[in-house]
C-alpha positions as CSV (number, residue, x, y, z in Angstrom):
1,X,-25.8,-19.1,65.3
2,X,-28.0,-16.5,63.8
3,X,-25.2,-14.0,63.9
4,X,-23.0,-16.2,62.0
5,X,-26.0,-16.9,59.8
6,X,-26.6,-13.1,59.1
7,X,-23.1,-12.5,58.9
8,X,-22.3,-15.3,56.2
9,X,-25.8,-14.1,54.5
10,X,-24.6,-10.7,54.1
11,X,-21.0,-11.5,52.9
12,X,-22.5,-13.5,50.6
13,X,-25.1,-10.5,49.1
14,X,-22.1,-8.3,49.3
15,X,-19.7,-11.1,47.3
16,X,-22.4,-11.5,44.9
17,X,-23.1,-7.9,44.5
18,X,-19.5,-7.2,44.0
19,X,-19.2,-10.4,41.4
20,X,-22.3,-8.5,39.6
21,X,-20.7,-5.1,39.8
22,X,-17.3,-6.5,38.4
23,X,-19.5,-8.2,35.1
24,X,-21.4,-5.4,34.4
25,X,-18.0,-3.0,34.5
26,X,-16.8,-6.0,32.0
27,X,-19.5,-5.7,29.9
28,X,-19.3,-1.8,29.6
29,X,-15.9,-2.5,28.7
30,X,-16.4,-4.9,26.2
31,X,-19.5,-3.5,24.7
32,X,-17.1,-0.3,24.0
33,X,-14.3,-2.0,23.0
34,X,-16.6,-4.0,20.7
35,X,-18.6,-1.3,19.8
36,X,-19.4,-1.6,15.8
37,X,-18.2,1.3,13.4
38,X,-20.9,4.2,13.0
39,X,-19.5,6.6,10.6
40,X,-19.7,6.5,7.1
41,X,-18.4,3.6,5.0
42,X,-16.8,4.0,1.6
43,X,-18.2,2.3,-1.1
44,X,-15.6,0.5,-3.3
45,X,-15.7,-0.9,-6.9
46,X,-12.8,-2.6,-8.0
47,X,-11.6,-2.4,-11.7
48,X,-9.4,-5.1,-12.5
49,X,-10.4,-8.6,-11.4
50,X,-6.8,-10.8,-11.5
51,X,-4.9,-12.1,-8.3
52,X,-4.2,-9.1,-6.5
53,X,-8.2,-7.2,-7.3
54,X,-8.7,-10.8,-5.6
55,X,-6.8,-10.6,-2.9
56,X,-8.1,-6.6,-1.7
57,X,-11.5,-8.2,-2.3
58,X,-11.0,-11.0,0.4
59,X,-8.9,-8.5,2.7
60,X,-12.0,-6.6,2.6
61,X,-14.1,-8.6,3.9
62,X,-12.7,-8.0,7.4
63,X,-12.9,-4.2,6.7
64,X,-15.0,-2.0,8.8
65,X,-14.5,1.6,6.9
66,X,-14.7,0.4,3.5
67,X,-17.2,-2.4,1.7
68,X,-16.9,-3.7,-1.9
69,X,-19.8,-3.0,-3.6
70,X,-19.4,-3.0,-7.4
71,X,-17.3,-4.5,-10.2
72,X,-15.2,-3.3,-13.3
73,X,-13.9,-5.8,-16.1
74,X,-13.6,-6.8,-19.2
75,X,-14.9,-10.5,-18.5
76,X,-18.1,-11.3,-18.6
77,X,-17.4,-14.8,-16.4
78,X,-15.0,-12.8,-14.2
79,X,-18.3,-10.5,-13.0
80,X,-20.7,-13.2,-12.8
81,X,-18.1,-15.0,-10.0
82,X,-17.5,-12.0,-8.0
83,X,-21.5,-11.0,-8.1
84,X,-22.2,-15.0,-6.9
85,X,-19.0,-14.4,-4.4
86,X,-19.5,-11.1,-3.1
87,X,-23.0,-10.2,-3.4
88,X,-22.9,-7.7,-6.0
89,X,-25.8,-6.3,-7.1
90,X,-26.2,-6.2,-11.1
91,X,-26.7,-2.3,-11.5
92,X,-22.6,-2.0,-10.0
93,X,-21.3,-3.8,-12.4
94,X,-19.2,-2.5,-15.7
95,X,-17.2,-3.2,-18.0
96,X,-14.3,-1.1,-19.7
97,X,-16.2,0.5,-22.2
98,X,-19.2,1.3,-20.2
99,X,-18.0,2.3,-16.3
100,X,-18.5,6.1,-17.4
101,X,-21.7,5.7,-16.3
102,X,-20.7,5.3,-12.5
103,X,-21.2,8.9,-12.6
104,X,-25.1,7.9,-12.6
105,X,-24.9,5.5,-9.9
106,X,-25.2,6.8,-6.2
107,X,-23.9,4.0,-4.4
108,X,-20.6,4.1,-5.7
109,X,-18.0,6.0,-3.8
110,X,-14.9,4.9,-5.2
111,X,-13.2,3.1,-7.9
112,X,-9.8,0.9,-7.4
113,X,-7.9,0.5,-10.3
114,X,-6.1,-2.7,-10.4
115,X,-5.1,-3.5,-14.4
116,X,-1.8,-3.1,-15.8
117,X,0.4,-0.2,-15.8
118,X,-0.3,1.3,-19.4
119,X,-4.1,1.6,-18.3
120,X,-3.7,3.7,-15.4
121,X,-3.9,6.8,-16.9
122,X,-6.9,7.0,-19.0
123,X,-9.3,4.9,-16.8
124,X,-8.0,7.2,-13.4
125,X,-9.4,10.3,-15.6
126,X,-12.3,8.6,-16.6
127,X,-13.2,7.9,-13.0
128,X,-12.1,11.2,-11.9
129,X,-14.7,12.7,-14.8
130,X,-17.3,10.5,-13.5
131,X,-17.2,11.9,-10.0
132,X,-15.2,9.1,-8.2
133,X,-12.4,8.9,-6.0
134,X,-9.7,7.4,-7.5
135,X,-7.6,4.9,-5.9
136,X,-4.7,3.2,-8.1
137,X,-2.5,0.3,-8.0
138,X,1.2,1.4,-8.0
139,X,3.1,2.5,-10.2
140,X,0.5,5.0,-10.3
141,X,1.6,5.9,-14.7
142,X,4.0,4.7,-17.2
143,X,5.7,7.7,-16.1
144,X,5.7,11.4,-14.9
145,X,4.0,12.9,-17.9
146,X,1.4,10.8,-17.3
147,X,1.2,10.9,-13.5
148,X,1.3,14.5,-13.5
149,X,-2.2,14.9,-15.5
150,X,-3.9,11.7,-13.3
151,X,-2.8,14.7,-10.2
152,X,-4.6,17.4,-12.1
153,X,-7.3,16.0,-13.7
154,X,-8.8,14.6,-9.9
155,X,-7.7,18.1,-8.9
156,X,-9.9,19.4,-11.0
157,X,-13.1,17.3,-10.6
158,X,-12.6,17.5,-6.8
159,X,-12.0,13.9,-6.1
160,X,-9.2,12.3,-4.0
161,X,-6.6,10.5,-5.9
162,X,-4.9,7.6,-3.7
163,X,-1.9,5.0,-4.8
164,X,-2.3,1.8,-3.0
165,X,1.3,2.0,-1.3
166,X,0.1,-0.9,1.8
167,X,3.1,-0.6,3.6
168,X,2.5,3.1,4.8
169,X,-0.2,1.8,6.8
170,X,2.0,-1.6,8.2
171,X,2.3,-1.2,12.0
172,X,6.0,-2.5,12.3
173,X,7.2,-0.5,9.3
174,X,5.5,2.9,11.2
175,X,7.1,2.0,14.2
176,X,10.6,2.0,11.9
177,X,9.6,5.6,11.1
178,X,8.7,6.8,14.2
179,X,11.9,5.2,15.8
180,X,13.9,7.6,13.2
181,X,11.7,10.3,13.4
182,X,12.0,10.1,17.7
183,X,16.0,10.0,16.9
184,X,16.3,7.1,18.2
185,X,18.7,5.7,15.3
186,X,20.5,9.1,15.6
187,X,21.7,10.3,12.4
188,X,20.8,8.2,9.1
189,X,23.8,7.1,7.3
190,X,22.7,4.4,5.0
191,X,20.1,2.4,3.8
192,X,19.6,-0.8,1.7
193,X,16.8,-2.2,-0.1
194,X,16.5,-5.7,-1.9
195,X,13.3,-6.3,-3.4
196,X,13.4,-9.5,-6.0
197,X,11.5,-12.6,-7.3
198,X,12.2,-15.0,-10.6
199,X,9.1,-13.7,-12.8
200,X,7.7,-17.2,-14.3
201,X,5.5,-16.9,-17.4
202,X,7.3,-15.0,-19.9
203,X,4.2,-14.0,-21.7
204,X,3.0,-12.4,-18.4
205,X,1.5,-8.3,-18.6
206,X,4.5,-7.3,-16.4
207,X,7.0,-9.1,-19.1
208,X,5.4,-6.7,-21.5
209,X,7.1,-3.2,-21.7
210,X,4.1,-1.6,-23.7
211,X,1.5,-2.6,-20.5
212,X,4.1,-2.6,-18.2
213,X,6.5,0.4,-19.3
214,X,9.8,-1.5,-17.7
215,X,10.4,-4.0,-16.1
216,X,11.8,-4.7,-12.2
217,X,11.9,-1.6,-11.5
218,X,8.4,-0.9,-12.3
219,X,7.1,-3.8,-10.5
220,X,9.0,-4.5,-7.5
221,X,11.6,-1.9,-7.2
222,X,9.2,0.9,-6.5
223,X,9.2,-0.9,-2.7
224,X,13.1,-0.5,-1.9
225,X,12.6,3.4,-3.8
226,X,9.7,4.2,-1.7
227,X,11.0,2.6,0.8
228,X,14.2,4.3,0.9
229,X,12.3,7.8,1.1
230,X,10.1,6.3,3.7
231,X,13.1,5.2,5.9
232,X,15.7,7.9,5.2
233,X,12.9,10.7,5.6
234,X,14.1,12.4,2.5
235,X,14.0,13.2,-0.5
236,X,17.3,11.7,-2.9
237,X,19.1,14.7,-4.8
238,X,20.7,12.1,-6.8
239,X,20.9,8.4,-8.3
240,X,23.0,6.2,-10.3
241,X,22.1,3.0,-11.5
242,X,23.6,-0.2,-13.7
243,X,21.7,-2.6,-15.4
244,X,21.9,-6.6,-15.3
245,X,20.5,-8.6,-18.2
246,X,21.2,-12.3,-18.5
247,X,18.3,-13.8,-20.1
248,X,17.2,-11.2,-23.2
249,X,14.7,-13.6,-24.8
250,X,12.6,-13.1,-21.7
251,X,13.5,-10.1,-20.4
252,X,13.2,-8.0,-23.7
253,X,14.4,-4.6,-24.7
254,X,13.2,-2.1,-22.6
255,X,11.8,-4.6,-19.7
256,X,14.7,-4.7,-17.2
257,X,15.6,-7.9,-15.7
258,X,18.1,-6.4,-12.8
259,X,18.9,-3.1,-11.5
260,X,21.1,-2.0,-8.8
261,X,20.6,2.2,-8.5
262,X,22.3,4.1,-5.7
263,X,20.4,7.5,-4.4
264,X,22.1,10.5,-2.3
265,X,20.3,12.5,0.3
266,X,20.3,16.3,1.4
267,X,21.8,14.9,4.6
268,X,24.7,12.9,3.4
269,X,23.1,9.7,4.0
270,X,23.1,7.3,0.8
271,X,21.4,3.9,0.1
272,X,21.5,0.8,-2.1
273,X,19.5,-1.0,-3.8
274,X,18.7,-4.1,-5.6
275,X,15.1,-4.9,-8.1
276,X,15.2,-7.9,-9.9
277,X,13.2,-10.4,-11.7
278,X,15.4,-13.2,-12.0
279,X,16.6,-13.5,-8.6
280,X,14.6,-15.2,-5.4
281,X,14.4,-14.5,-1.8
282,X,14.9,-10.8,-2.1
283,X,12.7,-9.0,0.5
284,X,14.9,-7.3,2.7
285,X,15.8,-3.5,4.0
286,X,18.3,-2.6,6.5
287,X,18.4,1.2,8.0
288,X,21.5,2.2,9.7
289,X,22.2,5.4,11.9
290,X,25.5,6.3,14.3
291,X,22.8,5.2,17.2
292,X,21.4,2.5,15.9
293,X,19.7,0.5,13.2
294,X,16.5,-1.5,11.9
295,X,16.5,-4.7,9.8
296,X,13.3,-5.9,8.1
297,X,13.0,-9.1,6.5
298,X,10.5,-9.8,4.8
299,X,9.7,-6.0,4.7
300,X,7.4,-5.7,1.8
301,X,5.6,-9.0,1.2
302,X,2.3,-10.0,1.9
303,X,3.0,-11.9,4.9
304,X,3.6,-10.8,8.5
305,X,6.2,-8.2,8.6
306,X,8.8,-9.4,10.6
307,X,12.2,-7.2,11.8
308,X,14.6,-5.8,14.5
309,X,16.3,-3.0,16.0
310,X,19.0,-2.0,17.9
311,X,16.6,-2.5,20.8
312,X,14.9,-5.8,19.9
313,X,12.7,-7.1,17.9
314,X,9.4,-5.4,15.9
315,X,6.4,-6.7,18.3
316,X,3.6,-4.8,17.0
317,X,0.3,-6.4,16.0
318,X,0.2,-7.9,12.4
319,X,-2.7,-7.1,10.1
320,X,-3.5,-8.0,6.9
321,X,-2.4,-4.9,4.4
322,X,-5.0,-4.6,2.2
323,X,-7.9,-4.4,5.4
324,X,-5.9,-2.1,7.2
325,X,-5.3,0.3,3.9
326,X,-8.7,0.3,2.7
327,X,-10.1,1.3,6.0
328,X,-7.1,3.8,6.4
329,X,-8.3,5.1,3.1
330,X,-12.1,5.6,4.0
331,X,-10.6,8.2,6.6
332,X,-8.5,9.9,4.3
333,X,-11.3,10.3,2.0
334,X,-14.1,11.2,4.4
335,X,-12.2,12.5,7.8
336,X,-9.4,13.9,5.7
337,X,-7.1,11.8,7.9
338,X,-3.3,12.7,7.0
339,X,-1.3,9.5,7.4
340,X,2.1,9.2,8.4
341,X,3.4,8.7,5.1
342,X,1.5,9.9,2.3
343,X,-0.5,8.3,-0.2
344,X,-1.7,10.5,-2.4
345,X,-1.2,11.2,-6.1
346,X,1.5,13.5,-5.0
347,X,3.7,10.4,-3.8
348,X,3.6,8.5,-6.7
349,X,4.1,11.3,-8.9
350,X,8.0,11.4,-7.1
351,X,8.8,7.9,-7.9
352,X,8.0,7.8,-11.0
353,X,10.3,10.9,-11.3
354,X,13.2,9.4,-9.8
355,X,12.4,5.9,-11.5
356,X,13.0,7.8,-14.9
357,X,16.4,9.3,-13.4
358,X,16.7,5.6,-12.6
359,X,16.2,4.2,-16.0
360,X,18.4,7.5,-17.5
361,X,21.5,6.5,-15.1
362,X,21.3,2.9,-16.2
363,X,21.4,3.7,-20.0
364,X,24.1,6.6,-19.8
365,X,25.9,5.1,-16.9
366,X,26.0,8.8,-15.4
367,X,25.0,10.6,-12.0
368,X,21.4,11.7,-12.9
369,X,20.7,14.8,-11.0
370,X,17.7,15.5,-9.0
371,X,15.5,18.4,-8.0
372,X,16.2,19.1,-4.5
């Protein structure tokens, strides 16, 4: 009996010891996976308070690279509600005549410009002559003149200049690239981009052609552009373009309602595509190759990403856009991280190139030429 006593003892130490082994392994495991972010943090103010400014606030809440920390607006009510919401002390907040003076305030790393279009420009140089990095909402200009001195000016103050382009960081859409990068679609022959909504109040900014400098194009048909040299991995040596406009009470002279605009590649490969504001449920791109293909829809919308391939469905993790680029954006700024696809002012500079070739094609009705 005392042999079976021992025996039963001991396999239980040993059972136990094991049990206590495998919790602490667990815990190791878990207190590294968990481990909390130790590098440096950016420190964000946000210019621009509306719905979207809103909606990178709230996404940054979950951020572990980046932190709101300041406010830029012309409302005095706005500020108070975002101080009360986000805890923001009184010393980061500015309004547009005033935010100069960031260049005085140490706790202030960037600034994120989220107005309308026609601001861009001067308040990006104003942040870039405060000392700040710059990170703007796209389109980055009213157009390449304009984009082109936003690039030099943060050149020359030594700051980073970043367009907030979200869906270079989107897991599903970087698997898309690095499926066609790997060759796994074999050679690109075509892609198609539909990017569309019915814009409501006609008395809206983006309705506006002197905040907004267009119209569709501008807004939401810089996602099937960019996306087209995203997908096709090139750069378009060409593009033609017509122009749909059925409603020109709302959609005024020089704010396009509709435009279909074509683009050629080095390669051979072409693609179409679709920006409207008067038409719904347009959210779609479709990549084609002689091996395969990819079909995202939605592909650009706020929501989960969802989309296919040839060899079954997109499964990677979904993430919230606007977390996942802000903290993507704190390495790029401090750790000089190159992503995939870039984001810098660089980027946007291009489509707002080939958006004027866009606008030039649809008014002439001509193959506009681009540099190659």
């Amino acid at each position: 009996m005392n042999t079976r006593r021992d025996f039963l003892q001991k396999m239980g130490t040993s059972a136990l010891m094991l049990q206590l082994s495998s919790l602490s392994t667990f815990a190791n495991y878990s207190e590294k996976k968990d481990q909390p972010y130790q590098g440096k943090v950016l420190r964000v103010a946000i210019m621009g308070l509306g719905g979207y400014g809103t909606r990178v606030a709230e996404a940054m809440k979950a951020c572990t690279k980046a932190k709101l920390v300041g406010v830029i607006s012309g409302t005095p009510s706005k500020i108070n509600d975002w101080q009360l919401k986000y805890n923001i002390p009184t010393q980061n907040c500015y309004n547009y005549e005033n935010f100069d003076e960031v260049k005085n305030n140490p706790d202030i790393d960037a600034i994120y410009v989220i107005t309308p279009n026609a601001l861009h420009h001067d308040q990006v140089i104003r942040v870039a002559k405060a000392g700040k990095h710059a990170i703007c909402e796209k389109p980055m200009a009213m157009n390449a003149k304009q984009a082109q001195e936003m690039v030099a000016a943060c050149k020359k103050a030594n700051v980073k200049l970043l367009v907030g382009y979200r869906m270079h960081f989107e897991p599903r859409t970087l698997e898309v690239i690095r499926m066609r990068k790997a060759g796994e679609f074999g050679k690109v022959m075509f892609f198609q981009g539909q990017c569309g909504f019915k814009a409501g109040d006609p008395n809206q900014w983006r309705l506006n052609k002197a905040l907004a400098g267009g119209g569709a194009v501008m807004d939401i048909g810089i996602y099937a552009l960019n996306g087209a040299r995203y997908m096709v991995g090139e750069e378009p040596v060409w593009v033609t373009a017509q122009e749909t406009k059925t409603d020109p009470v709302k959609f005024k002279e020089g704010v396009d309602e509709t435009i279909q605009f074509q683009l050629g590649f080095p390669s051979g490969a072409i693609a179409s595509c679709l920006s409207s504001y008067n038409i719904n449920h347009l959210d779609r791109f479709f990549l084609s190759g002689d091996k395969g293909f990819a079909e995202m829809q939605p592909s650009t919308g706020y929501g989960p990403i969802k989309g296919r391939t040839h060899q079954g469905e997109l499964n990677q993790p979904i993430t919230t856009h606007q977390t996942e680029q802000m903290d993507q954006m704190a390495a790029i700024i401090f750790e000089n991280k190159q992503p995939v696809v870039s984001v810098d002012g660089e980027e946007g500079l291009k489509d707002l190139k080939i958006i004027e070739a866009i606008y030039q094609a649809a008014k002439t009705g001509e193959k506009v030429k681009l540099p190659g």
